[in-house]
C-alpha positions, 0 to 999 in steps of 0.5 A: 500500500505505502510503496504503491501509493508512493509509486503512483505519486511519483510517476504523475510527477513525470518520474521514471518507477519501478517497484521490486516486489518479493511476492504480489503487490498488496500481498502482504499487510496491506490486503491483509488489514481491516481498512479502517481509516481511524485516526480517533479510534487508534488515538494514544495522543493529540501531538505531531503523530495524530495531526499526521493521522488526520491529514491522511484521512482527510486525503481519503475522500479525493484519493479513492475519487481519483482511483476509482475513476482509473480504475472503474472499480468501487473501493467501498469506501463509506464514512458513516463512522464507528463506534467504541463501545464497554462491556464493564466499569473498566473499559467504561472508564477508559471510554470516559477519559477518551471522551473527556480527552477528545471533546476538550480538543475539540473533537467530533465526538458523541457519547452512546447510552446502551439502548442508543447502541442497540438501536443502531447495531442490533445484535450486541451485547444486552451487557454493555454499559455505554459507547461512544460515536466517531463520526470522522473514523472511516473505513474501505476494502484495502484488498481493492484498495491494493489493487487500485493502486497498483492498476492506477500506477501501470497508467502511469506507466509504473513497472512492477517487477513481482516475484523479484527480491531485493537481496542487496542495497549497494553504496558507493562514495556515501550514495545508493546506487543500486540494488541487488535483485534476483527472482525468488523462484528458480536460479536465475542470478542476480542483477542490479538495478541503479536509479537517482533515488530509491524508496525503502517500503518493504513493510516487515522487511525493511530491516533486512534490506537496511542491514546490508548497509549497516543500518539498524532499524528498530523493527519487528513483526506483529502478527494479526489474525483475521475472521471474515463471516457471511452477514447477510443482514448486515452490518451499518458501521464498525464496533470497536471495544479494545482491540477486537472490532467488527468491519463490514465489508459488502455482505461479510464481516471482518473480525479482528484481530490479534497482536503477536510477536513471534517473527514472521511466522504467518500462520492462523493457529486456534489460540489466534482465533479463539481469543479473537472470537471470546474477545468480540463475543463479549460485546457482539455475541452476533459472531456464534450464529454467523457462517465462517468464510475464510481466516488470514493472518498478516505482519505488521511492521512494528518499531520501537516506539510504534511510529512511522520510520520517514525520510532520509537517514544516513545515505544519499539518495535513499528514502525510508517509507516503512514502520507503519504498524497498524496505521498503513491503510490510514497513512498511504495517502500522506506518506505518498505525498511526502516522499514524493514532496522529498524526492522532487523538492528535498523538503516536505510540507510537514516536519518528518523529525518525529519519525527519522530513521536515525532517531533510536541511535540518539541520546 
């Protein structure tokens, strides 16, 4: 999604792009996640980051109106908002200081009484003790999101090279100059490919690609799980309690989601899916009737202190567009426009310092 986004970006500037991509594009995180588009509703804040967010998702309404006039397709892209909801005293305290945090920034924020919340989701929890309404949070299909943005950059002219990893950054004098590439099927041997600026988005994978350079990146997986149901009945918004959340998505639901670290093991186990099921059912006991269609498991490009990784490091000409964590979706759109605002101008409209890639080495 990030690198698409930045491809798309760069090739309307009149750029020459390619992108190397280990697998599919969007085939990793990016068609693995929920789609929600939620800078209230992920908030642990009100500074540099969350002003980030919002930009972003005011970005959303334009960009999925340029992508599905190239496209012809429908992203789903729907704003009616989501919902936060408590099935005890402590998660309803922790909805008080949220609500009390965002309404004193002047937030669009409403509170929900129980019955407000049955009335609007049928099917939940007759335990729930209040909620709250976030009209700005959205959400779309990141699948066809991917895809979009993929399809939009090839007519642009963007060249995708799938199934082709980069194996090796090279430097000289102090300079990216080309990357080591060679096919993941087969043994084909390895070529290299030189440009006047390369963009690091490989997602989980950027660690690996910065070591050959000697550069540490503060990065691990976070492993989520996923449940998609048949909902024929639909339903009208996304309901959030703690990190378990229900999103539809045309005549299926989403549940989600699990946060793991144990490397870039992508499998869906039972434990997964049985703490997402117990956690949803408790505010949603709707799940226990629904049918089962299919359950996927995605990384997340997690750092250290849970924020982007943007912008120049130590070498020239390479640009960092990676660590999104669990912001991806929502942050395309702003990440693509300030890399293409670096590359082309070498400045960008919004301070990228929080999120430098040399920040972890700093006292």
């Amino acid at each position: 999604m990030i690198g698409g986004a930045i491809a798309l970006r760069l090739a309307q500037a009149r750029l020459r792009v390619a992108v190397i991509d280990r697998g599919e594009p969007g085939g990793e995180a990016s068609s693995a996640a929920a789609g929600m588009i939620a800078p209230q509703g992920e908030a642990t804040g009100f500074g540099a980051f969350f002003e980030l967010c919002q930009a972003s998702r005011d970005l959303y309404p334009s960009l999925v109106a340029e992508l599905e006039e190239l496209t012809g397709v429908s992203l789903g892209y729907r704003s009616e908002g989501a919902i936060l909801v408590s099935v005890d005293g402590g998660q309803q305290a922790e909805l008080d200081e949220v609500y009390r945090a965002q309404a004193s920034h002047g937030l669009a924020i409403g509170r929900l009484t129980p019955e407000d919340l049955h009335r609007r989701v049928p099917g939940l929890s007759p335990h729930l003790t209040g909620g709250l309404f976030i009209a700005g949070d959205h959400w779309l299909d990141s699948e066809r999101l991917a895809t979009a943005l993929v399809e939009a950059g090839r007519h642009q002219g963007v060249a995708f090279h799938t199934h082709t990893v980069a194996t090796r950054l090279i430097v000289r004098d102090e300079r990216l100059e080309s990357v080591e590439i060679r096919a993941n099927q087969g043994t084909s041997p390895a070529t290299t490919v030189s440009a006047g600026s390369f963009i690091l988005a490989a997602g989980c994978w950027s660690g690996e690609l910065a070591a050959t350079l000697g550069i540490t990146l503060p990065m691990q997986p976070c492993r989520g799980q996923m449940i998609e149901f048949d909902a024929p009945t639909g339903i009208p918004l996304v309901v959030r309690a703690g990190h378990h959340y229900l999103v539809p998505r045309g005549r299926c639901l989403l549940v989600g989601t699990t946060a793991e670290y144990i490397g870039f093991e992508k499998a869906v186990t039972g434990e997964g899916l049985r703490s997402i099921l117990e956690g949803v059912e408790r505010f949603a006991p709707l799940v226990k009737t629904l049918h089962f269609r299919r359950a996927w498991a995605g990384l997340r490009p997690d750092t250290v202190d849970h924020l982007p990784i943007l912008g120049f490091g130590s070498i020239r000409d390479l640009v960092f567009a990676t660590g999104h964590f669990r912001n991806g979706i929502l942050l395309a759109p702003i990440t693509a426009r300030l890399v293409a605002e670096l590359v082309l101008t070498g400045s960008t409209s919004i301070p990228l310092d929080p999120y430098d890639p040399r920040r972890s080495n700093r006292s």
